[in-house]
C-alpha positions in Angstrom: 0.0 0.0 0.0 2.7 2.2 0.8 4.4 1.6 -2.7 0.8 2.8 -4.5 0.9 6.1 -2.6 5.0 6.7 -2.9 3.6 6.4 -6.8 0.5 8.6 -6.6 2.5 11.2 -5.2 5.5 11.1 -7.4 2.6 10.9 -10.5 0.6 14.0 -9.5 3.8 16.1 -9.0 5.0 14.7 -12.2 1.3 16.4 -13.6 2.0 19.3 -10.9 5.3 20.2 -13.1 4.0 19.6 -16.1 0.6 21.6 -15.9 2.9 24.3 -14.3 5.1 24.3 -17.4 8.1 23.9 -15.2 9.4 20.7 -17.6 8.8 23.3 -20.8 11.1 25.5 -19.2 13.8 23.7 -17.7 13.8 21.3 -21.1 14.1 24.7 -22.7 17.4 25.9 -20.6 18.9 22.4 -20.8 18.2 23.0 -24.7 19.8 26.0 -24.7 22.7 24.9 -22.2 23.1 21.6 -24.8 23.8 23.9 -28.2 26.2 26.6 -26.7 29.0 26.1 -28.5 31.4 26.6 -25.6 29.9 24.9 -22.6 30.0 27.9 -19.5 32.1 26.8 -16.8 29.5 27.8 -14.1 26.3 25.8 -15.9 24.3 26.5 -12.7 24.9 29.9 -12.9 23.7 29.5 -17.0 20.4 28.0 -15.8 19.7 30.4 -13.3 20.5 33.6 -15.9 18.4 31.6 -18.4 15.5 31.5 -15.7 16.1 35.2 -14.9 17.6 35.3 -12.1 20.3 37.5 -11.1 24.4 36.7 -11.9 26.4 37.0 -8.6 27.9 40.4 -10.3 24.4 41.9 -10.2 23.5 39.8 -6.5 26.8 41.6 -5.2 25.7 44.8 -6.7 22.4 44.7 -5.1 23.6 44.5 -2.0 25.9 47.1 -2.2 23.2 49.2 -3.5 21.6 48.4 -0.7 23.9 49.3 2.1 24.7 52.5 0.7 21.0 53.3 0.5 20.6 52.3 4.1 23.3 54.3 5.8 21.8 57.4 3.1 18.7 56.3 4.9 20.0 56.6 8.1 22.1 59.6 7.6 18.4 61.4 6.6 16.8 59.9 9.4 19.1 62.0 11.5 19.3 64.9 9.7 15.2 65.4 10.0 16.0 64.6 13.3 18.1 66.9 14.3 16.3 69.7 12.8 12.8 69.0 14.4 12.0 71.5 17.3 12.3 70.2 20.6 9.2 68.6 22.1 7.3 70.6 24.5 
């Protein structure tokens, strides 16, 4: 009995990938990944590009980004701060 349900399950996420077009799309980067010319040396980093998301440059960018924009934040934060009239 265990064996029917270990097989129901593995069949509807089989159907679960496929109606979610998640085979189209990896079959589609593996594809792609098959005809480059000169394999990447990072494939993983290929797939993920291909699925859209972010190289490490542009991760590492982000987050730098993001720091900056924090301490600017922060920086503002103080400025209004220090200019609000004292509390009565």
């Amino acid at each position: 009995m265990s064996y029917q349900s270990s097989e129901a399950k593995k069949e509807d996420f089989r159907k679960y990938l496929e109606n979610s077009k998640v085979i189209d799309a990896l079959t589609k980067v593996l594809v792609n990944l098959y005809e480059e010319p000169e394999k990447p040396s990072h494939p993983v980093d290929f797939i993920k590009k291909a699925l859209g998301g972010p190289s490490p440059a542009d991760f590492e960018a982000l987050q730098a980004e993001n720091a900056q924009l924090r301490a600017e934040n922060e920086a503002l934060k103080k400025r209004i701060s220090d200019q609000a009239p004292p509390a009565q």
